[in-house]
C-alpha positions in Angstrom: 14.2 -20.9 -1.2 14.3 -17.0 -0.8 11.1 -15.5 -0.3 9.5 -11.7 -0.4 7.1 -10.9 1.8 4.2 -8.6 0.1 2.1 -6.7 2.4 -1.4 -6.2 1.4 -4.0 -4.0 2.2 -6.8 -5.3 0.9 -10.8 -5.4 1.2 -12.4 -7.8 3.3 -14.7 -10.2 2.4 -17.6 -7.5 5.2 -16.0 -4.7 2.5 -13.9 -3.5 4.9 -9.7 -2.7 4.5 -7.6 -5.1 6.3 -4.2 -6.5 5.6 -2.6 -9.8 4.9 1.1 -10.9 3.8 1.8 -13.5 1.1 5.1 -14.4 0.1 6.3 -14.3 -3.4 9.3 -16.8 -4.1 12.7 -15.1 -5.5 13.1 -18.0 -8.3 15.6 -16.1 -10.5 18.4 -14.6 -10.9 21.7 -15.8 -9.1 23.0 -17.2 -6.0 24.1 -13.8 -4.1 21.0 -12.3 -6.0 17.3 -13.6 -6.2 15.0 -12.3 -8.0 11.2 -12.9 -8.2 9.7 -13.3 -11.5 9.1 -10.4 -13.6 6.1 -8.9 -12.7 3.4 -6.7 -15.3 2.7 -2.9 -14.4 0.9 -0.3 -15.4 3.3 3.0 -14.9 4.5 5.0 -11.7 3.9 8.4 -10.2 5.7 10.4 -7.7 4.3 12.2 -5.0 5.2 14.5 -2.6 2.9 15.6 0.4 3.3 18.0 2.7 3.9 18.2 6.3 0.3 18.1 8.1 -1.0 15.7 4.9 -3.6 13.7 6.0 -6.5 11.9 3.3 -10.2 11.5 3.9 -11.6 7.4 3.9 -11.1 6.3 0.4 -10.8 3.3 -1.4 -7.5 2.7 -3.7 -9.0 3.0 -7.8 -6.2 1.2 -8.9 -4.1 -1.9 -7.0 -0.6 -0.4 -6.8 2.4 -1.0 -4.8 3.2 1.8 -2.7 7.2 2.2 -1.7 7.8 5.3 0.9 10.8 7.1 -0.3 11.4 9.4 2.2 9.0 10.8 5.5 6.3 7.9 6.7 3.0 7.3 6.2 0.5 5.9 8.4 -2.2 4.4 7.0 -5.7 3.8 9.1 -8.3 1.1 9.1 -11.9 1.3 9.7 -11.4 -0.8 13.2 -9.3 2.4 14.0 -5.6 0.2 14.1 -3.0 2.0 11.8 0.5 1.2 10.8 3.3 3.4 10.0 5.6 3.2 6.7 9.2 4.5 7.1 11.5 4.9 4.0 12.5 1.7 2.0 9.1 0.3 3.3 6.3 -1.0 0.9 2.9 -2.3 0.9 0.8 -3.4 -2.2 -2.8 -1.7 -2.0 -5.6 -3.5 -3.1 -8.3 -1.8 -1.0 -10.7 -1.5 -4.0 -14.8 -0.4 -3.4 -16.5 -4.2 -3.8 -18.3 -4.4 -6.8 -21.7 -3.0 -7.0 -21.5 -1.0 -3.7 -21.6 3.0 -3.1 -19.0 4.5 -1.2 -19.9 4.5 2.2 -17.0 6.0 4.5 -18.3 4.5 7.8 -17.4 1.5 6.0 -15.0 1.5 3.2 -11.6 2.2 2.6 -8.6 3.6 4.9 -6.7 6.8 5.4 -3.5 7.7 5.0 -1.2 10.7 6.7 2.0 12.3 6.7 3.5 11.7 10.0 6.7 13.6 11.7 8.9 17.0 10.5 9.4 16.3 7.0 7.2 15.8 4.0 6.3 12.7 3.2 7.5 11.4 -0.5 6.1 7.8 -2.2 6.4 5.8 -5.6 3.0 4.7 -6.9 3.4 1.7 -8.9 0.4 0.4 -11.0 -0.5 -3.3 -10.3 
């Protein structure tokens, strides 16, 4: 069976960001084209940001899948690791506050940056 691997940044059951990968079977379609079962969202923006870009700790409002389009974007964790997204790279972000807690940003969330010479330019697709 052909499988997709989903990266997630999620939160953590000590509230903190972290990531996982599930896989998400490719059931449909054809032979020499697989397809994973249609999947529900919620609309898609665009966004470009600029060369020198660079967010403050923040927790994602709304689960989304996140497809770098052109530039890369690192994103950072609390425990101070990062990874870096090139174009035609995706991750699903999930990194929502817990429920019932008050932003704290020595504790919550992750950042995210433009990194190299040219802006950086995602897809935002609602969960």
């Amino acid at each position: 069976m052909s499988v997709f691997t989903k990266t997630i940044l999620y939160t953590g059951p000590d509230g903190r960001a972290c990531w996982r990968e599930e896989s998400l079977a490719l059931t449909e379609g054809k032979p020499q084209a697989r397809l994973s079962p249609l999947q529900q969202s919620g609309g898609y923006q665009l966004r470009e940001s600029p060369v020198g870009f660079r967010s403050e700790f923040h927790c994602t409002e709304n689960p989304q899948w996140v497809f770098i389009l052109r530039g890369h974007m690192e994103i950072g964790l609390q425990d101070g690791s990062s990874r870096v997204f090139s174009p035609g790279e995706h991750f699903y972000s999930a990194d929502v506050l817990p429920a019932g807690a008050a932003f704290d940003p020595a504790l919550h969330g992750h950042w995210s940056r433009q990194v190299g010479s040219e802006p950086l330019v995602t897809l935002f697709v609602r969960g």
